[in-house]
C-alpha positions, 0 to 999 in steps of 0.5 A: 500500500505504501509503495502504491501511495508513493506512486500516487504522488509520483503520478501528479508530475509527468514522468519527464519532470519527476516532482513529488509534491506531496510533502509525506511522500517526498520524505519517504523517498528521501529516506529510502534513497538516504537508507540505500546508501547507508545498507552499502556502508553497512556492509563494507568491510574496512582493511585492517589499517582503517580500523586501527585509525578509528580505534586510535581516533576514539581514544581523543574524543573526548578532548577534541571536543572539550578542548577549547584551545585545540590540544590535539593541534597544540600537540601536533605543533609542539612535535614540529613542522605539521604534516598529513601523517602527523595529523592522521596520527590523531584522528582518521579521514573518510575513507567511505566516500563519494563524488561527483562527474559532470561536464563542462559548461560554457560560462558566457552561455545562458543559466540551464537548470537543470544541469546536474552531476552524476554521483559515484560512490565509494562501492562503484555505484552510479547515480544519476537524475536528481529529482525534487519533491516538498520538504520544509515548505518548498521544493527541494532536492531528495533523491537521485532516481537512477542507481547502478550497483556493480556486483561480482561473482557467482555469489553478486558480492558487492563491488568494493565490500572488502577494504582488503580486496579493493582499491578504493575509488580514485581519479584517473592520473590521480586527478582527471575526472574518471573514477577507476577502481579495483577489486579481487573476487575468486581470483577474478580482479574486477576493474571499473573506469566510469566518466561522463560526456555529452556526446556530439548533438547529445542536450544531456551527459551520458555515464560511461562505464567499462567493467571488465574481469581479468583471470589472475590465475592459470586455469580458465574460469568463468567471471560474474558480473552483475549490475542492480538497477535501483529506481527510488521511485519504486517503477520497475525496468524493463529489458530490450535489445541491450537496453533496460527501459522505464515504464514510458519506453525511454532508455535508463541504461544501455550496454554491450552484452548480447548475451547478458539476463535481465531479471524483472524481479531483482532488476538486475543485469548479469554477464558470464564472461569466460576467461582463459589464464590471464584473459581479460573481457569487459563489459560496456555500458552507458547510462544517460543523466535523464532517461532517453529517447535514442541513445548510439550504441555503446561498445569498446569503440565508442568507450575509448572514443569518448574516454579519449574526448573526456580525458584529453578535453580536461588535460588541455584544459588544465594545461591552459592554466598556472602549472604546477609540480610538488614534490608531495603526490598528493598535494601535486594531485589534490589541486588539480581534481580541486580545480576540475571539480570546481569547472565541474560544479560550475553551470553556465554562467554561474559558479554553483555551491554545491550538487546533490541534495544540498545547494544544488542550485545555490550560489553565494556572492560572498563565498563563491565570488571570492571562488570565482577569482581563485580561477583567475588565481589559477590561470583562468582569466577569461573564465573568472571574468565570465562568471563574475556578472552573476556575483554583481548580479545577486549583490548589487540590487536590493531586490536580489540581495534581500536582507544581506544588501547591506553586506552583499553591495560591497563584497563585489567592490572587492571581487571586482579589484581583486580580479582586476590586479589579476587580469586587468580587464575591465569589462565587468566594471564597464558594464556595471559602472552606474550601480557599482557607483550608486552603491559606493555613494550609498555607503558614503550617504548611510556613514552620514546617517549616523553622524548625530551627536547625542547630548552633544556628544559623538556616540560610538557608532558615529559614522558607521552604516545605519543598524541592520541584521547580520548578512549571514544565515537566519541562525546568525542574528534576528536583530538589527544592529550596528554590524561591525563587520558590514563597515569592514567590508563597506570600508575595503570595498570602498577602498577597493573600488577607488583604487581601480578607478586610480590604478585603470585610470577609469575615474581617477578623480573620483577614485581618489575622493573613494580613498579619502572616504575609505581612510576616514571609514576605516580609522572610525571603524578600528577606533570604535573597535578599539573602544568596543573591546570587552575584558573579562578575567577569565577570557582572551580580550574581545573584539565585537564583529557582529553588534557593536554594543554587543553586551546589549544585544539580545542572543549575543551579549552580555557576556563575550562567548564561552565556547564559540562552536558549542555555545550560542550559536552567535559564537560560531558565526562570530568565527566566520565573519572573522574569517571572512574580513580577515581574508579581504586583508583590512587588517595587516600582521601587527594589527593589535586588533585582529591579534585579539580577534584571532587569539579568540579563535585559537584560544575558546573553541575555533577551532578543532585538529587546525579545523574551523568548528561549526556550529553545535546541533543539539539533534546531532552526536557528533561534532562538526567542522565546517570547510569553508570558512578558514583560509582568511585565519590561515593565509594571515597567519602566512603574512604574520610569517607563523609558517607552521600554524600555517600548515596545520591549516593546510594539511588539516584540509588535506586530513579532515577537510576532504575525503580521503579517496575523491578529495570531496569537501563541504561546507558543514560535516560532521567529524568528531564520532563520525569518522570512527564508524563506518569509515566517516561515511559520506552520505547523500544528507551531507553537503558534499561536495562544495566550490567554496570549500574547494576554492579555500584549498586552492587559496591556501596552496597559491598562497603558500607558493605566491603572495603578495605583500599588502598594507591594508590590502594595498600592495608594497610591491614586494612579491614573496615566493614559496614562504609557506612550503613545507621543509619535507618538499625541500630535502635532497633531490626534490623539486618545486616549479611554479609555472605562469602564474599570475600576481598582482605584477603579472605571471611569473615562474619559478622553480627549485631544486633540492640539494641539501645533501650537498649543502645547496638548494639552487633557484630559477625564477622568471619575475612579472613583467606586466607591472613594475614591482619592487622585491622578490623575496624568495624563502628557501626553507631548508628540510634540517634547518641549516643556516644559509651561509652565502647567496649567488644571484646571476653568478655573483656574491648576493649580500641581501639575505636573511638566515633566520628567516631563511629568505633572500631578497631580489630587488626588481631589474633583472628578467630572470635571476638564477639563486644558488643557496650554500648552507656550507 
């Protein structure tokens, strides 16, 4: 009766546009899809390694989640220069997890919607057409209505069951998206390779699988493949001429094998394949995103075809960008399947927070704008320049923005500029010129709103903007307030937007009366800071960043928080507004101010193994983390020169922030208890993956290698290269090369090459060419910490170098300097 029930709900939407309106239904299919996926995990054996890890996990519980000032982390920092063993040391990753294939869409082409990804999940298993229904008033995502489970042998073991027999799931070349994976079976081994394209003509991705059967043994045998065909709607399939059908004729799966059974019952697809010693056959099968009308033929020739087209497409495109190569594997890995995942995610014109069951049609101008740049970051200039109108278009309006206009108006003022010292194109900025003014005298006009004495007196909020509420989620504040991290990114925005029209020579007399304005902003803002500042005896110094007269308002004060992620729930969006501001560089190192606001971080509760906590859940037992917010902390610890901290950030993404298998991050998971069952699995209810999540990895690594000096988010034109580099990608015979990368200057290349065991680390570097800069400043972190002794720069005697910071500086003239560092 229940199933007949759903049906009924299902048949209120044609079968085309599978809609569940029905809210009761829409929750029962929901779970269905949500129990599928987690009877897999249940059955899934992990290796022997896997269980060490979370029983040793288990063990620190309880301190990482009362520890306030991340003990584990102080730990990991105390025994030295932070790595990724040293941090798995600790606590595990997520091993059972899943990602996402798609392919790539045009940014200067018109939004589609839908356009969605392909799921393929740590047991092999393929998932397409995400489906909605009503939940929570409106309509949501709640299952993907296709899924193929690849099973093995005459007993249909589930693909990948046993942790000791498979390999995990992973990217072809280590990054490409192209899932391979391997698994042992009755002396069988099974290999899938999956991806997906839009074939010529074709308006929707096609999933193309290969799963083949080698014989390893030296007697002939006959190898079992089986495919269950799961449809969360509860229709059944249908097999004809090497095709299984829907209920209205259309195409859900297509394969190769003539002499393959289908059976109606179980809805599975089997194959017997016989093998002689050390033969190997495979199987080919193709599974469109939303059920077809026609789909060609699918055999080897047509997988090889394809796979050739997807796999060559996404290495030109990556070769079109900043290269690099890293001494560390999965680093060098990492970013590339970052980067693709980001084009991936991304659909036409609008740079997508997320796919799946959360945000899968989401964009954010605040995070995925800072994402976009990271693209130009990267290389791809003409990409990133594509996709900022959807930021400005979702920011500049206040019937667009809603309640965050306060906030959002400015944030593009940032991305604008910061995208310009990248590309120096203008073409955005030409296009929204008359709004981007509006919006910088209506933050001028606001300030004078609030310049009214009181009593005769100046009151602390004197020329800052008029009260609003936060411009964060609902959960970060109800009232309105004077917030003080709107007037950091007003004021940088402000100063942000005045120095392109001076710089691009635009509006420079206009861009200089924005700059006068800015400096007034900004000496109001950190002087009401200042004044602002609460002191108690038992907690670190605190600096409002969401209500001024924080004591006074309601939810937040009156006392500063206790615990910022297992408090009031204030606290943890205290952490992401600080965050974020710190990451448009308003403050510099020595700021006593943003000391105090990061010594709040570290000291009550920010933060968990180098991790950003997120925010309590009462309904839930875990705790969790959230990966979005932390690159703004830990690229300013980077210009405080705290390399170490540094890198306890960056390995933390590496370790906690991202499975371990498909480098898939989130925004919010869960990860304290959660990692130690069912090897962390990854499921649909979570927010994996994320572009904003990805973009602050990536943020991260371009930091580490290239950055700029700035004064207040003003450069000083000295560049600095490789000053966060682990010493380990510096012992003997390793070597870094950073190629075409754009700064601030220009693109510039660099490489170097280890030879410490002989007491030397030699350098090449290609300075930027486009503007003048003043100083290169190199940072050679030596794996032993020796003392740099004497510096050759062109073959001569360089004096200009430093050996406590290990770094040497290179004053701008020559094009190329070749750097030979002696440590003997």
């Amino acid at each position: 009766m229940r199933r007949l029930l759903l049906c009924a709900a299902l048949v209120a939407a044609p079968q085309a546009d599978l809609v569940v309106r029905d809210e009761k239904a829409a929750t029962a299919l929901k779970e269905k899809y949500l129990a599928l996926g987690r009877r897999w995990a249940e059955e899934s054996v992990l290796t022997a390694a896997e269980r060490d890890a979370m029983e040793r996990g288990r063990q620190w519980e309880n301190l990482m989640t009362s520890g306030l000032d991340d003990p584990l982390a102080r730990k990991v920092l105390e025994a030295g220069e932070p790595s990724l063993a040293a941090l798995q040391r600790y606590y595990p990753g997520k091993v059972l997890d899943r990602t996402v294939l798609g392919t790539y869409s045009d940014p200067k082409s018109r939004l589609r919607e839908p356009d969605n990804e392909f799921v393929v999940w740590w047991n092999g298993a393929l998932s397409a057409r995400l489906f909605e229904g009503r939940q929570r008033g409106g309509m949501r995502p709640i299952a993907t209505n296709c899924n193929l489970l690849p099973r093995v042998g005459a007993t249909a073991e589930m693909f990948g069951r046993d942790g000791e027999r498979y390999s995990r799931i992973g990217y072809e070349d280590g990054y490409l998206p192209i899932i391979r994976a391997a698994y042992t079976s009755g002396g069988v081994r099974y290999e899938e390779t999956v991806f997906a394209a839009r074939p010529e003509g074709a308006s929707d991705d096609v999933a193309y699988l290969r799963l083949s059967a080698t014989n390893t043994g030296a007697e002939p045998l006959v190898a079992e493949l089986h495919e269950d065909l799961i449809l969360i709607d509860g229709t059944r399939a249908t097999a004809s001429q090497g095709k299984l059908l829907d209920a209205p004729g259309k195409i859900l799966v297509a394969h190769s094998d003539p002499g393959a059974s289908f059976d109606a019952v179980t809805q599975r697809l089997s194959h017997r394949l016989a093998l002689g010693a050390g033969e190997s056959r495979a199987v080919y099968l193709a599974v469109p995103y939303l059920p077809a009308a026609r789909l060609d033929p699918v055999d080897r020739a047509r997988f090889e075809s394809e796979h050739a087209r997807t796999r060559h497409f996404w290495i030109d495109l990556l070769g079109s960008g900043m290269k690099l190569d890293l001494p560390e594997a999965r680093a060098n890995d990492v970013w590339r399947a970052l980067l693709l995942q980001n084009f991936v995610l991304a659909d036409g014109p609008r740079f997508t927070y997320g796919a799946g069951l959360w945000y899968n049609s989401s964009y954010f101008p605040v995070e995925n704008g800072i994402g976009t740049n990271d693209f130009a970051f990267y290389g791809f200039a003409d990409y990133a320049q594509a996709l900022l109108p959807f930021a400005l278009d979702t920011s500049l309006y206040p019937e667009k923005a809603g309640r965050k206009y306060q906030n959002r108006r400015a944030v593009v003022l940032h991305h604008l500029y910061q995208n310009y010292r990248l590309t120096r194109k203008l073409d955005v900025f030409h296009r929204y010129a008359r709004d981007l003014y509006r919006v910088a005298e209506e933050i001028i006009a606001d300030r004078r709103k609030t310049m009214v004495a009181d009593n005769g007196a100046r009151p602390l909020h004197w020329g800052l903007l008029p009260p609003d509420r936060p411009g964060a989620d609902d959960l970060g504040g109800s009232y309105t307030m004077y917030v003080v991290a709107h007037n950091i990114t007003s004021c940088q925005g402000l100063q942000d937007l005045g120095n392109l029209l001076v710089q691009s020579g635009v509006d420079p007399e206009r861009g200089r009366r924005y700059l006068e304005e800015a400096r007034d902003y900004r000496k109001t803002i950190m002087d009401a800071l200042s004044r602002s500042v609460i002191r108690t005896e038992t907690r670190p110094l605190f600096v409002p960043l969401e209500s001024l007269y924080f004591a006074q308002t309601p939810d937040y004060g009156p006392e500063p928080y206790d615990d910022l992620a297992r408090g009031r729930v204030q606290g943890t969006y205290y952490h992401y507004w600080a965050d974020m501001e710190l990451g448009y560089n308003f403050f510099d190192p020595d700021d006593r101010l943003a000391r105090w606001i990061t010594d709040y971080l570290e000291k009550m509760g920010g933060f968990v193994l180098g991790c950003t906590r997120a925010r309590n859940r009462p309904d839930s037992p875990y705790g969790w983390i959230n990966n979005v917010y932390n690159s703004g902390y830990y690229n300013f610890m980077l210009r405080r020169g705290e390399i170490d901290r540094f890198l306890l950030g960056f390995y933390a993404r590496l370790a906690f922030g991202m499975t371990q298998h498909a480098y898939v991050a989130s925004e919010g998971s869960p990860f304290i208890g959660y990692n130690t069952a069912l090897g962390g699995f990854v499921s649909a209810d979570y927010s994996f993956p994320n572009s904003a999540a990805n973009s602050e990895t990536l943020r991260m690594l371009r930091a580490m290698l290239v950055q700029e000096e700035l004064d207040h988010n003003v450069e000083t034109g000295v560049v600095y290269l490789a000053r966060g580099t682990p010493r380990a990608w510096l012992r003997d015979g390793a070597r870094i090369a950073v190629t075409g990368a754009p700064s601030f200057f220009g693109r510039l290349s660099f490489s170097i090459e280890s030879e410490a065991g002989r007491g030397a680390i030699r350098a090449r570097i290609t300075a930027p060419a486009r503007d003048p800069y003043k100083a290169i400043v190199l940072a050679l972190r030596h794996p032993a910490k020796a003392r740099l002794q004497s510096v050759k720069v062109n073959g001569r005697a360089h004096r200009d170098f430093d050996p406590q910071s290990e770094s040497i500086r290179l004053q701008s003239g020559p094009r190329e300097f070749v750097v030979e560092a002696l440590y003997r």
